[in-house]
N, C-alpha and C positions, 0 to 999 in steps of 0.2 A: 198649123196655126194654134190648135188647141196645145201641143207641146209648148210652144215659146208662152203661152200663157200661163200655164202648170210650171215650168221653168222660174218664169218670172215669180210668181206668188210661193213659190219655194224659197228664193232668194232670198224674196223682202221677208217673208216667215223667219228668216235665219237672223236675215239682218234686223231683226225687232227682238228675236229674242237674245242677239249678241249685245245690243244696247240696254238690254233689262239686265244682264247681268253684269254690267259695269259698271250700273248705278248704284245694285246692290252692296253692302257694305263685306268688307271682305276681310275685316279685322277680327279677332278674337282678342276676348276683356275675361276678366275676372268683374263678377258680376252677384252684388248681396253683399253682406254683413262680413262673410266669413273668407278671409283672403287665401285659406286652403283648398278651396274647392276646384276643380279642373275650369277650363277658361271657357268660352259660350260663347259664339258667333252672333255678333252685332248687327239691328235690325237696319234697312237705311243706309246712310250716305258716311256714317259716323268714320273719322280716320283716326282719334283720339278716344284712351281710355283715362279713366280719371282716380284715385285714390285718395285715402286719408291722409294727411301730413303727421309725423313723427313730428312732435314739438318735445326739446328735451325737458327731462324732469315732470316731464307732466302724463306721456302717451299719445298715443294716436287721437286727433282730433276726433270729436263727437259731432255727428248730423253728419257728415258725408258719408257715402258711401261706395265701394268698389262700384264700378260702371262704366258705362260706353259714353265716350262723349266727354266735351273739355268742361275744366271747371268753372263757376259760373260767377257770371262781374263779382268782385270783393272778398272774393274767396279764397284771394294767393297767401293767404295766413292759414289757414288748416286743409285746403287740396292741392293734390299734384298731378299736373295731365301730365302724358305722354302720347309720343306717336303711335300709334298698333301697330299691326301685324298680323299677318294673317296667318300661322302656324302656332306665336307663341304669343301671351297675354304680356306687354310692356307696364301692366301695372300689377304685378305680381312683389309678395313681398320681401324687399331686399336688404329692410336694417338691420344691421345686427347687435342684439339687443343684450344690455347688459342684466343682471339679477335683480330683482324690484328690491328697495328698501323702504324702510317707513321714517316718516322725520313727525314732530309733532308740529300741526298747524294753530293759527291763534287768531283769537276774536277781540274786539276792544271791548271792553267791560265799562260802560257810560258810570256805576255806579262806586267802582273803583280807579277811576277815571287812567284806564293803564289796561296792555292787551295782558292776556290768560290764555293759557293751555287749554286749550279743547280736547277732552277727555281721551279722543281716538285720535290716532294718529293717521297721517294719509300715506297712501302708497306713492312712492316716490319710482318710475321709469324712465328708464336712461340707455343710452348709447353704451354699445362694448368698450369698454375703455375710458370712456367719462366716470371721474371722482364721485364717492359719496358725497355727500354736501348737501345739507340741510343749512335754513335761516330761519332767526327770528328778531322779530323789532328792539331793536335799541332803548336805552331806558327814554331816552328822548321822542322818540317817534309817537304819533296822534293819528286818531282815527284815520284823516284822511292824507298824512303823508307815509304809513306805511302800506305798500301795496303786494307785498309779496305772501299775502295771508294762507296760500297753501303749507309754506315750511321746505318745498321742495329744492334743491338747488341753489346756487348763489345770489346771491343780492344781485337785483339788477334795475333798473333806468334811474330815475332821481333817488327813489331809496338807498341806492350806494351809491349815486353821487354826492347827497347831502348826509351821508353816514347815519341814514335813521334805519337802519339793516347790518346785522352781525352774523357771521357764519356760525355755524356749531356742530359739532360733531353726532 
């Protein structure tokens, strides 16, 4: 009797600890600032790792970070989930990135009622293969119909629909 009892509490011991590790999460993320680093086993139930989003001409979005877990309501403009895995991190990084250049950005000047050159220029990132292209405001455009005030990349929404945006080399 005392066997089938020792038996018994052996089994259920196995079968408690076979359901704790299935709960556990079983994926490996890339995890911190730095998307070089080796991948880190996920705490938890987590089946998604999450990253920064490449937005062209500009870089990798700011305030997200590599990590465990999907990205969060409102966020599908600068993160990117994927599903994990448990050998290899699915948010590892895979653009492939063209040379930074610089374009000159611009302020509206209230007092000469017309935008100006901002002294520094911004660094412009881009995709392998994407054009240099830098913009800046049309002699027509105002404070608030131009919106492209970095200088990076093409003209883009109303500003080059209503041609208050001109490319420049």
């Amino acid at each position: 009797k005392a066997e089938k009892v020792i038996a018994a509490m052996r089994d259920f011991l196995i079968l408690i600890l076979t359901l704790a590790s299935v709960t556990e999460s079983t994926i490996k993320c890339i995890q911190g600032t730095d998307p070089k680093v080796n991948a880190t086993a996920c705490k938890g139930t987590e089946t998604k790792c999450k990253q920064p989003k490449f937005i062209e001409y500009q870089g990798y979005s700011s305030g997200i970070q590599y990590a465990c877990g999907q990205c969060a309501e409102g966020q599908q403009k600068t993160c990117k989930d994927c599903t994990g895995g448990a050998d290899v991190a699915c948010n590892k990084m895979t653009d492939t990135l063209g040379a930074d250049f610089k374009c000159y950005s611009y302020e509206y000047n209230g007092e000469l009622s017309k935008f100006v050159e901002k002294v520094n220029k911004t660094t412009c990132r881009r995709s392998s293969g994407k054009s240099i292209i830098c913009n800046r405001p049309a002699s027509t455009a105002t404070k608030t119909t131009y919106t492209n005030t970095n200088g990076c990349g093409p003209c883009t929404g109303e500003t080059k629909g209503k041609r208050l945006c001109t490319v420049r080399d």
